[in-house]
BALOBA-1460 file (C-alpha; in Angstrom, 3 decimals):
// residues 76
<rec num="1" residu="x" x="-0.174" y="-27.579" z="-26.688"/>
<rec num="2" residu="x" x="1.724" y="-24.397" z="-25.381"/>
<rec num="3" residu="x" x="4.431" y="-24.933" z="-22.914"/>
<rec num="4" residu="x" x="4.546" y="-23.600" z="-19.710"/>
<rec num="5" residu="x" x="7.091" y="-20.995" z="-20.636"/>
<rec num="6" residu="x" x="4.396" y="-19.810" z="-23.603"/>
<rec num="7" residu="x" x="1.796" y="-19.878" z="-21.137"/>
<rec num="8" residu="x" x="3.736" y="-17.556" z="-18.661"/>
<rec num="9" residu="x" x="4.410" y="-15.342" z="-21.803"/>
<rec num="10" residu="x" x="0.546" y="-15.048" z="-22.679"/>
<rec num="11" residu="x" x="0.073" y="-14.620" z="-19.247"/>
<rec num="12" residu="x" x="2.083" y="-11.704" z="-18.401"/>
<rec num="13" residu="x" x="0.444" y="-10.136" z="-21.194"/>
<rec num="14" residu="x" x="-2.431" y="-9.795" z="-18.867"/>
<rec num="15" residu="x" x="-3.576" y="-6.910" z="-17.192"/>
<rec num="16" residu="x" x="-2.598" y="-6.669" z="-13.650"/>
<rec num="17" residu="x" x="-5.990" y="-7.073" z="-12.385"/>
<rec num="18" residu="x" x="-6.654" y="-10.270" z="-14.775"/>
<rec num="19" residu="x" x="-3.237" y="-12.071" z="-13.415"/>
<rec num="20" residu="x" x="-4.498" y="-11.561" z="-9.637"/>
<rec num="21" residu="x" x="-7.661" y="-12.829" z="-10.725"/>
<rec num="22" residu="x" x="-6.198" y="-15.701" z="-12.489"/>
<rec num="23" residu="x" x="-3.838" y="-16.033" z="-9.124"/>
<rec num="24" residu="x" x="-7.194" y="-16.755" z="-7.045"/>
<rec num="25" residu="x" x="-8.751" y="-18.989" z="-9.166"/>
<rec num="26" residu="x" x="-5.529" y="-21.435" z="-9.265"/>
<rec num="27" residu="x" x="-5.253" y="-20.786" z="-5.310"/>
<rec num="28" residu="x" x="-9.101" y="-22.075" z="-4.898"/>
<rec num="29" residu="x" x="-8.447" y="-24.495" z="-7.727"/>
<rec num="30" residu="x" x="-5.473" y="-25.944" z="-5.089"/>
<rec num="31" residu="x" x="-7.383" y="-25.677" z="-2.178"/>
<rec num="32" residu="x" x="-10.030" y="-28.161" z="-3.507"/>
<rec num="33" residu="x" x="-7.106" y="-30.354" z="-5.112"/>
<rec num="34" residu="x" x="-5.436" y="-30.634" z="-1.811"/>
<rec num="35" residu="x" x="-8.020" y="-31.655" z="0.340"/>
<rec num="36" residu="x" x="-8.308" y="-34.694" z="-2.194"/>
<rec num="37" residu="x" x="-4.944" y="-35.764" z="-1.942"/>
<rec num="38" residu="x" x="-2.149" y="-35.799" z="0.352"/>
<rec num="39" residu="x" x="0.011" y="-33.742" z="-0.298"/>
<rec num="40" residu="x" x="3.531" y="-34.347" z="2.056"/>
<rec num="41" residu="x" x="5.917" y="-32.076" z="3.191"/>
<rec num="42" residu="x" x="9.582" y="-32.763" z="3.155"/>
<rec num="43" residu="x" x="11.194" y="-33.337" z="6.537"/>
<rec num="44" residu="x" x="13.047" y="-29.876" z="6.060"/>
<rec num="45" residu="x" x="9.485" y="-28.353" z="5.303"/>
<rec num="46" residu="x" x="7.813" y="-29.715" z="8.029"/>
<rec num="47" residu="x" x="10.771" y="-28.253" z="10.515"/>
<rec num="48" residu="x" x="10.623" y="-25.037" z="9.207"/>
<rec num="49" residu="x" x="6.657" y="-24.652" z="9.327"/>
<rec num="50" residu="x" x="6.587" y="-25.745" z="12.944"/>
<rec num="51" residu="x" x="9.460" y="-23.614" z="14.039"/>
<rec num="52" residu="x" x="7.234" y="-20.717" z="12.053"/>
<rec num="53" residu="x" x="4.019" y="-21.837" z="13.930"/>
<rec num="54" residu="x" x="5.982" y="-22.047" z="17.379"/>
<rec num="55" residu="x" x="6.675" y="-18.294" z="16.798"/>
<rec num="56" residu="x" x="3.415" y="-17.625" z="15.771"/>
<rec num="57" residu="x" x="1.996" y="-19.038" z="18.652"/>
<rec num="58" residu="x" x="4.181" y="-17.626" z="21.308"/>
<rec num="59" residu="x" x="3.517" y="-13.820" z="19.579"/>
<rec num="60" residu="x" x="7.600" y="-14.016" z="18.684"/>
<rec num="61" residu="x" x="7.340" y="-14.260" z="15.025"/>
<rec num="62" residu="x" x="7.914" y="-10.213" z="13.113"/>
<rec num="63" residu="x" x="5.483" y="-9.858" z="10.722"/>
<rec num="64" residu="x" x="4.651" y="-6.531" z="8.436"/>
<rec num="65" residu="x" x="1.878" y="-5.034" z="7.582"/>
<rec num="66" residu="x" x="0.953" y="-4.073" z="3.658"/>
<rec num="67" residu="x" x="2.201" y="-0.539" z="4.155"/>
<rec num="68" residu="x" x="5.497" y="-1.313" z="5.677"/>
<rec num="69" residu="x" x="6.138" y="-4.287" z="3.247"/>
<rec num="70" residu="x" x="5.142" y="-1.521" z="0.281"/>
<rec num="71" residu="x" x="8.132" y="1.066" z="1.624"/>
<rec num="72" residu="x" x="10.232" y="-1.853" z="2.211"/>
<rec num="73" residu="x" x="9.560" y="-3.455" z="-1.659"/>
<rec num="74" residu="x" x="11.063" y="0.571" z="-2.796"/>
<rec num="75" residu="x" x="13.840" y="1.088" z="-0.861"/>
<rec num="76" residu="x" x="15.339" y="-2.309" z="-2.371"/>
């Protein structure tokens, strides 16, 4: 059995279009996992994602759109 780090290695291999396919199928592969189990949040976790909700909620929270998160990924 390969490890993880071989997997990663085969992986990455992959064309860019296979890993983001790859990426959705573990995503839905969670998504069904998760609704079987519990899954629990640390208290720190739990803080944080309702202080981002709260901001979500009251229209406070900056978010970016694909284009601006594309300049901002090439000017760093």
């Amino acid at each position: 059995m390969m490890t993880i780090n071989q997997q990663l290695q085969q992986i990455l291999k992959l064309s860019v279009k296979d890993r983001l396919h790859l990426i959705g199928q573990i995503w839905d592969s969670l998504k069904s996992e998760t609704k079987e189990q519990s899954i629990s949040l640390s208290e720190a976790q739990e803080i944080e994602l309702s202080r981002r909700s709260e901001l979500l909620h009251h229209g406070s929270a900056k978010t970016y759109s694909l284009e601006e998160m594309k300049a901002l990924k090439l000017t760093r």
